[in-house]
C-alpha positions as CSV (number, residue, x, y, z in Angstrom):
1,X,47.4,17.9,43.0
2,X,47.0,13.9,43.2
3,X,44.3,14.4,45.5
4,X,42.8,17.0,43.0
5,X,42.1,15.3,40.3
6,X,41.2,12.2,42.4
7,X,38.0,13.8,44.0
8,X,37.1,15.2,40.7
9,X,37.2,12.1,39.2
10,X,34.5,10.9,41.9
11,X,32.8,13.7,41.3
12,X,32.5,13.0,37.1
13,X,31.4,9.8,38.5
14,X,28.6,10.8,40.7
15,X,26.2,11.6,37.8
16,X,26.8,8.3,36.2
17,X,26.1,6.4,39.8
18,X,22.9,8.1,39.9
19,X,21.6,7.1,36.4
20,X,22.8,3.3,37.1
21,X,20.8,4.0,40.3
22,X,17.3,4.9,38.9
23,X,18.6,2.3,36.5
24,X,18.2,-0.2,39.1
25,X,14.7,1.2,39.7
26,X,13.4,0.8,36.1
27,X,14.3,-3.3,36.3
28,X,12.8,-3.6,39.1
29,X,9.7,-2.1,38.0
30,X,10.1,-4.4,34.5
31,X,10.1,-7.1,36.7
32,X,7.0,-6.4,38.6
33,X,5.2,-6.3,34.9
34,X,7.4,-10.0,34.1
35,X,6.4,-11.6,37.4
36,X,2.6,-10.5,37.3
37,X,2.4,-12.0,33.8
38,X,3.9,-15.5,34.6
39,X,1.8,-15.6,37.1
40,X,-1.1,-14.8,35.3
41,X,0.0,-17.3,32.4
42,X,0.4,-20.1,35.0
43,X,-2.8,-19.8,35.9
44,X,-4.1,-20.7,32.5
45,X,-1.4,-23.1,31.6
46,X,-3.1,-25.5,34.5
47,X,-7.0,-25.3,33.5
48,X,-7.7,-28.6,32.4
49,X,-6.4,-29.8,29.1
50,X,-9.0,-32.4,27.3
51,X,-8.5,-32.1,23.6
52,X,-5.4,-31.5,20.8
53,X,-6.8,-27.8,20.5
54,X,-6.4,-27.6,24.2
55,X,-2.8,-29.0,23.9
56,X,-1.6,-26.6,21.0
57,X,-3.7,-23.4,23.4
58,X,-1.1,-24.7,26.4
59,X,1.9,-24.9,23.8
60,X,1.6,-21.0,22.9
61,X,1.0,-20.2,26.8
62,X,4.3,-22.3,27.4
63,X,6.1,-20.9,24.8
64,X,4.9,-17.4,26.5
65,X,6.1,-18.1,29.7
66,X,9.5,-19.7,28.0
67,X,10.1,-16.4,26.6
68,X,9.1,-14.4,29.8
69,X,11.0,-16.3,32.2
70,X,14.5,-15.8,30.0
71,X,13.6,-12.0,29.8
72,X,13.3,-12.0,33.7
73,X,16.6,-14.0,33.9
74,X,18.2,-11.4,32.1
75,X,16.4,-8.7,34.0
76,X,17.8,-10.4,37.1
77,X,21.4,-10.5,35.2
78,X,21.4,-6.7,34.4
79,X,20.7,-6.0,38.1
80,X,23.2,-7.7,39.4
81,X,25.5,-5.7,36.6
82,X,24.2,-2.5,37.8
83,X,24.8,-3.4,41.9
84,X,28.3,-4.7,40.9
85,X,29.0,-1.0,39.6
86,X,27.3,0.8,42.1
87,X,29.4,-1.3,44.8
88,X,32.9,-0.6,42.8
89,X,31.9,3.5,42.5
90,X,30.7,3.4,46.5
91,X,33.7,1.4,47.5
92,X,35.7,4.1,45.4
93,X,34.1,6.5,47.3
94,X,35.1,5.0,50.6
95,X,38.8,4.8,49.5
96,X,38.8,8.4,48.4
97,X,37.4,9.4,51.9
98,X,39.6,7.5,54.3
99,X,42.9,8.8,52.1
100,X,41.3,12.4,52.9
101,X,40.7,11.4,56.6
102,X,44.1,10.3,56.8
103,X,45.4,13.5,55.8
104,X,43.1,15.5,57.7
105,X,44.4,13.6,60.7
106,X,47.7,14.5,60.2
107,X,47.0,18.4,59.9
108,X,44.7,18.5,63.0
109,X,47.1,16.5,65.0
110,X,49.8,19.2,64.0
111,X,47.6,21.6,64.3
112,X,47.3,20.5,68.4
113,X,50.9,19.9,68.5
114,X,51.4,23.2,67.4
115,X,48.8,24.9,69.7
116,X,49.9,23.6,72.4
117,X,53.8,24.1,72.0
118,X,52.4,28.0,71.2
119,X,50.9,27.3,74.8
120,X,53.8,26.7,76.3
121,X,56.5,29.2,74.4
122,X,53.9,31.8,74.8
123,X,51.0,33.7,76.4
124,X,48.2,35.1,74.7
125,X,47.5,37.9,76.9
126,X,51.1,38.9,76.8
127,X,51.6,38.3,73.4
128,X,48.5,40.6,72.6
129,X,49.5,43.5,74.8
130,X,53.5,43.2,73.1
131,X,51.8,45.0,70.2
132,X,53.4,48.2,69.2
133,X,50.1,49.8,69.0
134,X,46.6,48.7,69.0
135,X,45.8,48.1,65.2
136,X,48.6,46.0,65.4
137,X,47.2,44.0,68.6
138,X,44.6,43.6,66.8
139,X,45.6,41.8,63.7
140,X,47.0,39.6,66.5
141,X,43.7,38.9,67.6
142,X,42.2,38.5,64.2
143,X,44.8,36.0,63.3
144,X,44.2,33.7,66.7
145,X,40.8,33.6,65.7
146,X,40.9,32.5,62.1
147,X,44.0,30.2,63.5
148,X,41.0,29.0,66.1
149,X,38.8,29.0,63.7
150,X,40.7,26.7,61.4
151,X,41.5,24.2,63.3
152,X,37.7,23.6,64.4
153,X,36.8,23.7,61.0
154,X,39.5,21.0,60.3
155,X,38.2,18.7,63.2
156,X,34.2,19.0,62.1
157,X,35.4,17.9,58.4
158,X,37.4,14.9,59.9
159,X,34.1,13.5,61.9
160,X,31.6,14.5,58.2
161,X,33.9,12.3,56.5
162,X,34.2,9.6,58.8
163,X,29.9,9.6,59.2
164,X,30.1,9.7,55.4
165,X,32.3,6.3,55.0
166,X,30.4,4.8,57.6
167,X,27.1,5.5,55.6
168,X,28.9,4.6,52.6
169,X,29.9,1.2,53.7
170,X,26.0,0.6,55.2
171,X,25.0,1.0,51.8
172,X,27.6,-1.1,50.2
173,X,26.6,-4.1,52.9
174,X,22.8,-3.5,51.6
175,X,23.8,-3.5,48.1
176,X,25.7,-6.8,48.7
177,X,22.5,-8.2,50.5
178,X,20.7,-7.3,47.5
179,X,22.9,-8.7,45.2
180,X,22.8,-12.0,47.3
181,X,18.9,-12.1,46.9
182,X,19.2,-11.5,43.1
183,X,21.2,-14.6,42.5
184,X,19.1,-16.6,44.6
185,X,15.8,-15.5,42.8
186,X,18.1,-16.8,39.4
187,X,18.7,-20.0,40.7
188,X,15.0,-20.3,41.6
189,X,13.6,-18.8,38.2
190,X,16.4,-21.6,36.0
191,X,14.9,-24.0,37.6
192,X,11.5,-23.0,36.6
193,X,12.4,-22.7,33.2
194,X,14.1,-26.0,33.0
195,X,10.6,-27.6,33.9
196,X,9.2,-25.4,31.6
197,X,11.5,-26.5,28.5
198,X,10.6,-30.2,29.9
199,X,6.7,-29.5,30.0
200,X,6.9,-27.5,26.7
201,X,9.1,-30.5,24.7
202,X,6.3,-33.2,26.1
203,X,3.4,-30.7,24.2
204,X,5.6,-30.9,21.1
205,X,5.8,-34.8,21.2
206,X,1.9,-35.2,21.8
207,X,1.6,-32.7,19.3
208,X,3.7,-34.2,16.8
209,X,1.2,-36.7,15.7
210,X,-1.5,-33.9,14.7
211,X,0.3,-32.6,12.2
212,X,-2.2,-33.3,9.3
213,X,-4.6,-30.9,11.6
214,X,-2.2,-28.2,12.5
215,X,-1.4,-27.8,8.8
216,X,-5.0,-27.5,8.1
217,X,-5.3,-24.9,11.5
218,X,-2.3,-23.2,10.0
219,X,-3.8,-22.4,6.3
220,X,-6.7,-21.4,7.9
221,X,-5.5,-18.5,9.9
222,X,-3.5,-17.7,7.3
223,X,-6.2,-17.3,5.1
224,X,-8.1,-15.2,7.2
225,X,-5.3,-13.2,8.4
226,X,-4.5,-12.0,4.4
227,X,-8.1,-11.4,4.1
228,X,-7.7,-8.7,7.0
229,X,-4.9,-7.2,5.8
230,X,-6.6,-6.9,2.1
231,X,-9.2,-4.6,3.4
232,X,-6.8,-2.9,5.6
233,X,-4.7,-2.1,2.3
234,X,-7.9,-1.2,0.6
235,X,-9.1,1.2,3.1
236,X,-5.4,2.8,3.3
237,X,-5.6,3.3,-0.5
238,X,-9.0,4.8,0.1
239,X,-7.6,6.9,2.4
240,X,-5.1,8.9,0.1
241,X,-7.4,10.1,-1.8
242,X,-8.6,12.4,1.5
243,X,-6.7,14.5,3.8
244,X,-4.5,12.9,6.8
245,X,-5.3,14.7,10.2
246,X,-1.6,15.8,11.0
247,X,-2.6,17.4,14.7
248,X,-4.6,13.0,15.1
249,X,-1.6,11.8,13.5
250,X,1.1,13.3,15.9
251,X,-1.2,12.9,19.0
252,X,-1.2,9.1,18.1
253,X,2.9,9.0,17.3
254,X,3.0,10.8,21.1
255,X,1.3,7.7,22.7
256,X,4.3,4.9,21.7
257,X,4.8,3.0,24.9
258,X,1.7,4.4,26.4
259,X,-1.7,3.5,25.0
260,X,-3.8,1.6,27.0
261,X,-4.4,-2.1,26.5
262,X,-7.2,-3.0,24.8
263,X,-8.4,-5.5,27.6
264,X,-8.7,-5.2,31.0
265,X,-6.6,-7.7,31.6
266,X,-5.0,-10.2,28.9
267,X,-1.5,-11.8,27.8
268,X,0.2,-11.9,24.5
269,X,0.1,-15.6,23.4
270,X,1.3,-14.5,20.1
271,X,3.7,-12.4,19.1
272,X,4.3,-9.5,16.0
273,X,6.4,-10.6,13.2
274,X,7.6,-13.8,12.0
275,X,8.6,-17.2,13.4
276,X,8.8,-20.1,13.7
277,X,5.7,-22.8,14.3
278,X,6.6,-24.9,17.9
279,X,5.8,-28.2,16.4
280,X,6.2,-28.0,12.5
281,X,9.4,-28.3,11.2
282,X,10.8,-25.6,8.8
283,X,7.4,-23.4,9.0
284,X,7.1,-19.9,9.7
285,X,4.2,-18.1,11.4
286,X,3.8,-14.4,10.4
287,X,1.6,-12.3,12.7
288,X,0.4,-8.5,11.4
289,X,0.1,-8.0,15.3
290,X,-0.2,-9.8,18.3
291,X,-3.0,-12.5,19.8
292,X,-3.9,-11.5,23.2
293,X,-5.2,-14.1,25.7
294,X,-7.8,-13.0,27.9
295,X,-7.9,-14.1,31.4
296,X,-11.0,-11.7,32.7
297,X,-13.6,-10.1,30.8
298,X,-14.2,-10.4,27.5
299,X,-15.1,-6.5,26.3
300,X,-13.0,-5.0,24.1
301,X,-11.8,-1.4,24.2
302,X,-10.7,1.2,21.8
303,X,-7.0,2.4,22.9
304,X,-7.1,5.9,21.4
305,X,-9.2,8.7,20.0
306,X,-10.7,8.6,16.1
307,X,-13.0,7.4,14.0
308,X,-14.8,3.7,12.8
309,X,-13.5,3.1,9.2
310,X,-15.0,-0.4,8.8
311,X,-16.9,-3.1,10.6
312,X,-15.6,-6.4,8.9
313,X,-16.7,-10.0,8.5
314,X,-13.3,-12.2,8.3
315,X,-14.0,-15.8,8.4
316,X,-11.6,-17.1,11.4
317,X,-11.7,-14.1,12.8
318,X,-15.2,-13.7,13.3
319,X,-15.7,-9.3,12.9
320,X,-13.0,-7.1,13.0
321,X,-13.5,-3.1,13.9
322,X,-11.0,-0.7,11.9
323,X,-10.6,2.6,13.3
324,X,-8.5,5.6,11.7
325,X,-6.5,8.0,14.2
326,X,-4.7,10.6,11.2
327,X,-2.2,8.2,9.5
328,X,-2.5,5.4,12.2
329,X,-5.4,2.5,11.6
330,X,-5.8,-0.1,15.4
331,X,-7.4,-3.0,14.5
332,X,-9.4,-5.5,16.2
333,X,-10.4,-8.9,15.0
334,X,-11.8,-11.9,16.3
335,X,-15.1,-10.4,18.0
336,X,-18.3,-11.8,18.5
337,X,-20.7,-8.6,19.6
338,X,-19.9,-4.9,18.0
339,X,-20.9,-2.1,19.3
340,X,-20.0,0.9,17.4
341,X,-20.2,1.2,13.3
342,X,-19.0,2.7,10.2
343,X,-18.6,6.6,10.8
344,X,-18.5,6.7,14.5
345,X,-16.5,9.1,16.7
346,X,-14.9,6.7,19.1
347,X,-12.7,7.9,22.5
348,X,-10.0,6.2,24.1
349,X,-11.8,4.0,26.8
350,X,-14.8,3.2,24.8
351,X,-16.2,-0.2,24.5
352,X,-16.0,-1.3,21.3
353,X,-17.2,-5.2,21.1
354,X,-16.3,-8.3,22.9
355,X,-14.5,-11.5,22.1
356,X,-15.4,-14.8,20.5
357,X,-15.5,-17.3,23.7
358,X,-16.9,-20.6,21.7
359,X,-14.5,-23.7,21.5
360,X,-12.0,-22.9,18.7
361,X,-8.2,-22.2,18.4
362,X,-9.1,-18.0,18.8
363,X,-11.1,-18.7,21.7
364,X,-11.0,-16.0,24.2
365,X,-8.0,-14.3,21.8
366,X,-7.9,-10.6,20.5
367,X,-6.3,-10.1,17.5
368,X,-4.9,-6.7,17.7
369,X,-3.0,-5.0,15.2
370,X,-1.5,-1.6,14.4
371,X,-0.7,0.4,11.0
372,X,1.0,3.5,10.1
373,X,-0.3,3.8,6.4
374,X,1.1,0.7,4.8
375,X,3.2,-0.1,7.4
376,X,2.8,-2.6,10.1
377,X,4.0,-1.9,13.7
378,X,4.4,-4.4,16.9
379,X,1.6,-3.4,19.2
380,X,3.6,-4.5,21.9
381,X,6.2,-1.6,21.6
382,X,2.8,0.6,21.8
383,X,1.0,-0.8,24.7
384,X,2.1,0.8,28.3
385,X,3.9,-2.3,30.3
């Protein structure tokens, strides 16, 4: 009975291994998307720096890589959580199997002991052809044979469950390799961050002595930021007085976590939401969406099926292209060259515009942002990783 309910417990466990397994496989693939975009941030953070707008550029890409490199940390952190499990359940696994081969040891070694005294009290033929008649000599056949049959059977488990804690125990040497490489790749990425908190605190202290100018930067974007979100609210009221596409709506809703970026290739140098400014003390920054860096070309593209609702002049944010998909508005802002207007049937894919590239603070930056009626949602839980 003990050894019962201890294999079923192992085998409750077995689904839960394999989740922590493809687990394991999801971090790693995180990680890939983590890595690729501090590397591509480090590559901007080192173009040469000349001016106080270059300085506060480098600040946000610091802060971005700040933020990046803790997330991997803890990336690294949760693997090393799942490996620790997956080494306890295998090891569990092992313990299980060499109490069974234990056990099965004993019975086949009786089971030879017992053959072989049968051997010697008695012979086969004879014992066979002792029968009273012959359906009875032949139960006495049947019965050596499943007897024969029994103890092979006994002896081919024994050897599956010794290949099976010897494949067991290759697998918890590799996990414990892995593990090994995990903490190492910490160590290396604390350090990086330490220089990066050094590098990012010497920004704030050149920084610090702009402030007059990063106040004025500041009101600025505000400005132009509540200017965008005025005509969004007007074209949402607009909008009510005309029928919602359900079947846009719920295709739109279906692509959360999936929708293309709107750049080929970019990074998020500002985040959604509201924080705090790096250098100012006791100001918040609130972002309707996110700022994406771009480190390629400059094109812009729409990430989903609909319709143009506006083409917008925002100063600071040069034109911004509105387009409805059912309930949902994307919005684009800080481009140079448009090439769709009002009315237009847009697909996912299509080049919209391109990006102001002159010398200013939203050099180079999309601002993208996304609405569900009148409320705003963080792009980045939208855009496929």
């Amino acid at each position: 009975m003990k050894k019962f309910l201890g294999s079923l417990f192992i085998f409750l466990l077995l689904p839960w291994f394999y989740a922590e397994s493809q687990s394991v496989e999801d971090l790693r693939n995180e990680r890939e998307s983590l890595l690729k975009e501090i590397s591509n941030t480090s590559l901007l953070i080192e173009e040469k720096k000349e001016s106080r707008l270059d300085n506060l550029r480098e600040l946000n890409l610091i802060e971005r890589e700040v933020s990046t490199r803790e997330r991997l940390i803890e990336n690294f952190r949760e693997e090393i959580e799942q490996l620790d499990r997956q080494i306890e359940i295998n090891q569990m696994l092992v313990n299980d199997l060499e109490s069974d081969i234990i056990n099965l040891k004993e019975e086949y070694s009786r089971l030879i002991r017992d053959s072989y005294q049968r051997k010697e009290d008695l012979n086969y033929l004879m014992f066979l052809f002792s029968a009273e008649d012959f359906s009875k000599g032949y139960l006495r056949y049947r019965l050596f044979k499943e007897y024969s049959r029994y103890r092979q059977k006994q002896g081919e488990l024994l050897v599956q469950n010794q290949n099976k804690v010897a494949a067991l125990l290759r697998e918890i040497q590799q996990q414990k390799s892995e593990k090994e490489e995990v903490l190492s790749s910490i160590e290396n990425e604390v350090h990086r961050l330490t220089l990066n908190k050094k590098r990012k605190s010497r920004l704030i202290q050149r920084l610090m002595t702009e402030q007059q100018w990063l106040q004025k930067s500041l009101k600025e974007k505000e400005k132009a930021a509540a200017q965008l979100e005025n005509k969004i609210r007007e074209l949402i009221a607009a909008q009510k007085k005309e029928n919602i596409n359900a079947a846009e709506s719920g295709e739109f809703a279906d692509r959360m976590g999936k929708l293309n970026w709107p750049v080929t290739n970019g990074l998020i140098v500002n985040e959604f939401g509201e924080h705090r400014h790096p250098v100012l003390k006791n100001v918040t920054i609130k972002n309707n969406g996110i700022d994406i860096r771009v480190t390629g070309s400059s094109d812009v593209y729409c990430v989903h099926n609909g319709q143009v609702s506006t083409v917008v002049a925002i100063p600071g944010l040069n034109k911004a292209v509105i387009v409805r998909h059912g309930k949902y508005l994307t919005v684009y802002g800080n481009l140079v060259d448009v090439f769709v207007s009002k009315g237009d049937i847009v697909s996912a894919g299509q080049k919209i515009g391109q990006i102001y590239r002159d010398n200013s603070e939203m050099k180079e930056i999309l601002h993208f942002e996304i609405w569900e009626e009148n409320n705003k949602l963080d792009p980045e839980q939208w855009l496929i990783r």
